[in-house]
C-alpha positions as CSV (number, residue, x, y, z in Angstrom):
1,X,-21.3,-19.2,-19.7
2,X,-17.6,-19.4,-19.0
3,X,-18.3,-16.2,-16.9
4,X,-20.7,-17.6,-14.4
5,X,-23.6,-15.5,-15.6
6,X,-24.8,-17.1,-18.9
7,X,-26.4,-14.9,-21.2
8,X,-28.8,-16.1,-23.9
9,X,-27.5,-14.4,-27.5
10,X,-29.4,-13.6,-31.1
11,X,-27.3,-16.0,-33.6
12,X,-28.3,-16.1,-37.3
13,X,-27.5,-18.4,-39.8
14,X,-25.4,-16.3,-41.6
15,X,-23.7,-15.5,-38.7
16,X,-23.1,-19.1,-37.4
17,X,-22.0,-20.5,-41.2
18,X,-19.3,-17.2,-41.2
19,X,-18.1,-19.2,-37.6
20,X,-17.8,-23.0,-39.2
21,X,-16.1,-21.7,-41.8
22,X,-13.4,-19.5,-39.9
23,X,-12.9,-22.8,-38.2
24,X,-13.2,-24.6,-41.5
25,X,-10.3,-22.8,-42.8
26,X,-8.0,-22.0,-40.0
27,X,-7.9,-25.8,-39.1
28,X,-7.9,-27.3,-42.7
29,X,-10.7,-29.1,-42.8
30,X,-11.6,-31.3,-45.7
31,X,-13.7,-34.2,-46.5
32,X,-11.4,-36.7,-45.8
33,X,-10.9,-35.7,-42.0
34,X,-12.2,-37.7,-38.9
35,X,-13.6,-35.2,-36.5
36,X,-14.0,-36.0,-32.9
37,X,-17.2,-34.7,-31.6
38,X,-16.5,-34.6,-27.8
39,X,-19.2,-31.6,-26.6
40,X,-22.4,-32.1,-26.0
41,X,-25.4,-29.6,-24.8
42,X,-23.6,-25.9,-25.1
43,X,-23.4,-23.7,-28.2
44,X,-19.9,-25.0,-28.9
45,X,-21.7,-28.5,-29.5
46,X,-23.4,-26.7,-32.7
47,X,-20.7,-25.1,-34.4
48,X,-18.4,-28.0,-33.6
49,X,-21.2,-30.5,-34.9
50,X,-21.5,-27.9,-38.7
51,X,-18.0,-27.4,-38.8
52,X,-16.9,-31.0,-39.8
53,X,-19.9,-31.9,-41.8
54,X,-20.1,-28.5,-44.1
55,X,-17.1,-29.2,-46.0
56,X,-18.3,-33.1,-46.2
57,X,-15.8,-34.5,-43.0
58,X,-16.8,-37.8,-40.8
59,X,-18.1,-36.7,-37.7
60,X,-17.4,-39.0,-34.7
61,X,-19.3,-38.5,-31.3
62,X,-17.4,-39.7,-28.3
63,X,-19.8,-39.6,-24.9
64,X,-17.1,-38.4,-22.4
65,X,-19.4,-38.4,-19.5
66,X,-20.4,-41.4,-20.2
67,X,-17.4,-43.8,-21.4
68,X,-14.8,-41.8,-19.5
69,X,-11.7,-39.7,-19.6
70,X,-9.9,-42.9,-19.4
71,X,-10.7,-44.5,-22.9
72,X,-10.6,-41.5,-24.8
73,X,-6.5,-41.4,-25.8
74,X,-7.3,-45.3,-26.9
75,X,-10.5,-43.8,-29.3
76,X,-9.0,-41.6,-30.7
77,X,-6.0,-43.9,-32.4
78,X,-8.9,-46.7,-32.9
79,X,-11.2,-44.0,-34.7
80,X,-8.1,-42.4,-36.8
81,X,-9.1,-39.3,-35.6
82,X,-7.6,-36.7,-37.6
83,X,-9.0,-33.5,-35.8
84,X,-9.7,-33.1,-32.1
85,X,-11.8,-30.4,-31.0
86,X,-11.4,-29.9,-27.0
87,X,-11.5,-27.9,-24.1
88,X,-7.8,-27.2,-22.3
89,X,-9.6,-28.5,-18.9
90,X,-10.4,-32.1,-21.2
91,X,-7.0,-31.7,-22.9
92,X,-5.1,-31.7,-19.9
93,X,-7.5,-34.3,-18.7
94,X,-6.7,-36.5,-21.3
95,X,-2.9,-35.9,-20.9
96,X,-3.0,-37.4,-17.4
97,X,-4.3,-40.8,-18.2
98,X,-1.9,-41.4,-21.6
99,X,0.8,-43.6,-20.8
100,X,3.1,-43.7,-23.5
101,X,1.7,-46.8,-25.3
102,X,-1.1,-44.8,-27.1
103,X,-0.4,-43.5,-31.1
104,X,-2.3,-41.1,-32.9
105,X,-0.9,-41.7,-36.4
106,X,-3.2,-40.0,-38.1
107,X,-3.9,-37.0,-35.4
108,X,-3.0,-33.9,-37.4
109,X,-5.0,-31.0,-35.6
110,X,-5.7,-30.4,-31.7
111,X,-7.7,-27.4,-31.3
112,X,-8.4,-26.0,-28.5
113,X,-11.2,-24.2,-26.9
114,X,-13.6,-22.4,-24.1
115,X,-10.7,-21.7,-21.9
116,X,-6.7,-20.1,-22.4
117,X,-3.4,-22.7,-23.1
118,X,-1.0,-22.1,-20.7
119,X,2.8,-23.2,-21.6
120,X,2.6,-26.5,-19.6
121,X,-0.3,-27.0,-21.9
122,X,1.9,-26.9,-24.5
123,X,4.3,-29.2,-22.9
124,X,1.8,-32.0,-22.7
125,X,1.1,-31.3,-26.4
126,X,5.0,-31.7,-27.4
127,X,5.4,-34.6,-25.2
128,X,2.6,-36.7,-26.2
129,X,1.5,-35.9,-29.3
130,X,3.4,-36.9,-32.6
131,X,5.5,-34.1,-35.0
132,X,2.9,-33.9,-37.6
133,X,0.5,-32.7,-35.1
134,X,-0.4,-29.2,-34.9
135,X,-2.0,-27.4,-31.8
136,X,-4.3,-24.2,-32.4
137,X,-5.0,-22.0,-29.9
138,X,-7.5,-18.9,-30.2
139,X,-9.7,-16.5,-28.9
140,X,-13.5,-16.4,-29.0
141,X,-16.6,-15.3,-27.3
142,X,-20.3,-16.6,-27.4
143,X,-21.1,-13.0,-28.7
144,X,-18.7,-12.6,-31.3
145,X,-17.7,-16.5,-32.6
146,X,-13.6,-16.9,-33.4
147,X,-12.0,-13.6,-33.6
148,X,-8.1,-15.0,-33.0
149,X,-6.1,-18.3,-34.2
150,X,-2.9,-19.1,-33.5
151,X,-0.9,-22.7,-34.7
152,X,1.5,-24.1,-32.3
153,X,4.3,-26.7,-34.0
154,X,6.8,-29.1,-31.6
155,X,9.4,-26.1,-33.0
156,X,7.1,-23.5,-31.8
157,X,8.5,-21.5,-28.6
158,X,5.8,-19.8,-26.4
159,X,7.6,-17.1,-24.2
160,X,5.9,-16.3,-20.6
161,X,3.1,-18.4,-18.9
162,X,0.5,-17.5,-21.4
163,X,-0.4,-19.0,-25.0
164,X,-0.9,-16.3,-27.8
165,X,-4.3,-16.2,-29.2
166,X,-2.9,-15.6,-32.7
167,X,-3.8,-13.4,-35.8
168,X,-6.8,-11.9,-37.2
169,X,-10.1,-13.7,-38.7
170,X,-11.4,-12.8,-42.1
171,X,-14.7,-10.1,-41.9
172,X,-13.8,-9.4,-37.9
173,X,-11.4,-6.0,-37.0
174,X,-10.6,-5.9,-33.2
175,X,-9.6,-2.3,-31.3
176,X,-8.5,-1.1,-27.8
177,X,-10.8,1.9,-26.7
178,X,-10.7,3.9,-23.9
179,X,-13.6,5.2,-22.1
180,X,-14.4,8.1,-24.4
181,X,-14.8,5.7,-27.3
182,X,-11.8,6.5,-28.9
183,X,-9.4,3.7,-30.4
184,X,-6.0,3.8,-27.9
185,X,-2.4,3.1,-29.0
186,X,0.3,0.8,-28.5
187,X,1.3,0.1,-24.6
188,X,-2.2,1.9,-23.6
189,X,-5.1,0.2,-21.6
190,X,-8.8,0.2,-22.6
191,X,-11.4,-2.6,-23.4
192,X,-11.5,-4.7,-26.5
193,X,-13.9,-4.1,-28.9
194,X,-14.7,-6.2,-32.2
195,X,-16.4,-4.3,-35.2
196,X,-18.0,-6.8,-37.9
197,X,-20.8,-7.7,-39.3
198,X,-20.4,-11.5,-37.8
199,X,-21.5,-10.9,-34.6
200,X,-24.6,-11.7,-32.9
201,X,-27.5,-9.2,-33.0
202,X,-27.6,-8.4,-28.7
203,X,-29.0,-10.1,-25.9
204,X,-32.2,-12.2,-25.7
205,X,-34.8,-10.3,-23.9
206,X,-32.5,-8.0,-22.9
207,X,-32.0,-4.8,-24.9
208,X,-30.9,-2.1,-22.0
209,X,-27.7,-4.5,-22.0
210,X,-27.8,-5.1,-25.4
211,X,-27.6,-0.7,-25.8
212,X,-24.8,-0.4,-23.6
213,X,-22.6,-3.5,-25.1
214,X,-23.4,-2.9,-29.1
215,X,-22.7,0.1,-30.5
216,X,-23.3,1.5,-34.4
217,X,-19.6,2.3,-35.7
218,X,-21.2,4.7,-38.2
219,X,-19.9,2.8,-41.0
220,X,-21.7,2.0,-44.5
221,X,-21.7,-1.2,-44.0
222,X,-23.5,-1.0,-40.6
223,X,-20.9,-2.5,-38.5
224,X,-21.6,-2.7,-34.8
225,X,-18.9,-2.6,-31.8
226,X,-19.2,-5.7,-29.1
227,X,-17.4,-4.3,-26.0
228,X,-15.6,-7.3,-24.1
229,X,-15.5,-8.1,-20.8
C-alpha cells in the first residue's frame, strides 16, 4: 500500500474487467501492441498482466530486479515495445541511465502509475522520448481502480509543479463533500468521494472500516460512496 498501511480489498471480476478495459481504452490498446510487463507481486501486476492480453496484445515480462535498471531503455527498443506501463519512481529511474544513443521507434504510449508526475517528470519525457510518444498520467486507488486520465504530448504545457490527473472514466462520478455529506462547490474544501458501481465491495475482514468508508448513495442503481484519503 502506497500509504504505508496496506489494506486487503474485495475485487470481483466484474469489477477488475470494468478496470482493464478503462485502461484498454484510454491508452489504445489493440492486438498489435507490445506491452512491457515490468511489475511483479502487487495488484497492479494483475490488471497490468489482463489489460494487454484482453484485447489479444503481446505481453512482454521484463525482470527489473533481476536484470537491472540499467538494461531496460536497451529492451525496450530491442523488444519494439509499443506500450510501457511504469511507476514515475522507475520512470525517472530509467531516465537516468539513457544516454542519448537509445531509440524507441515504435514506443507510442508511457503510462504512468502508483505515484503523481511532477513537471520535471515531464521534462525527461520530452527530452528522451520520441514525438509520436504520448505520456498518460492518472489517478487511481486500490479501492476504486482508474478514476482519472490525462495525455500529455511534447506540445503539452503543464502549469505549476504538479501533473493534472485528467478527465473522467466511463461508469465512475467523483464529488467533493464536506463533513455533513453534502456535495461542496467550486473553491471549497472537503474529501473526495467516488460513487459507482466499479468499486470494490469494502475491506477484507474488516467491516467497522468498511461502514465508515462505503456509504449507500440511495440511488436505484445501488451506487456506493468510497471516501478518499
Amino acid at each position: 500500500g502506497s500509504t504505508g498501511k496496506p489494506k486487503g480489498v474485495v475485487w470481483s471480476h466484474r469489477h477488475l474487467l470494468h478496470h482493464a478495459r478503462s485502461h484498454a481504452i484510454t491508452s489504445g490498446i489493440s492486438h498489435q501492441d507490445r506491452v512491457a510487463l515490468l511489475s511483479s507481486g502487487t495488484s497492479n501486476a494483475v490488471t497490468n498482466t489482463l489489460l494487454p492480453l484482453m484485447v489479444g496484445a503481446t505481453l512482454l515480462p521484463y525482470a527489473v530486479q533481476r536484470e537491472g535498471v540499467q538494461r531496460l531503455g536497451l529492451w525496450l527498443g530491442k523488444e519494439e515495445i509499443s506500450i510501457c506501463i511504469i511507476s514515475s519512481t522507475l520512470f525517472r529511474g530509467l531516465c537516468e541511465t539513457l544516454t542519448g544513443q537509445e531509440t524507441f521507434p515504435k514506443l507510442r504510449v508511457i503510462r504512468s502509475g502508483s505515484e503523481s508526475l511532477n513537471t520535471k517528470d515531464v521534462e525527461l519525457f520530452k527530452k528522451h522520448f520520441p514525438l509520436h510518444c504520448v505520456m498518460i498520467n492518472g489517478l487511481s486507488t486500490t479501492e476504486t481502480g482508474i478514476l482519472r486520465s490525462y495525455a500529455i504530448t511534447h506540445s503539452t504545457e503543464v502549469v505549476g509543479a504538479e501533473v493534472p490527473v485528467g478527465f473522467p472514466i466511463d461508469g465512475k462520478d467523483i464529488f467533493l463533500i464536506g463533513d455533513d455529506g453534502n456535495e461542496l462547490g467550486i473553491d471549497e474544501m472537503g474529501e473526495i468521494a467516488v460513487e459507482s458501481e466499479y468499486i470494490c465491495a469494502g475491506y477484507w475482514r474488516k467491516p467497522d472500516l468498511t461502514s465508515v468508508k462505503f456509504r449507500p448513495a440511495g440511488t436505484a442503481r445501488k451506487h456506493i460512496y468510497f471516501t478518499v484519503d
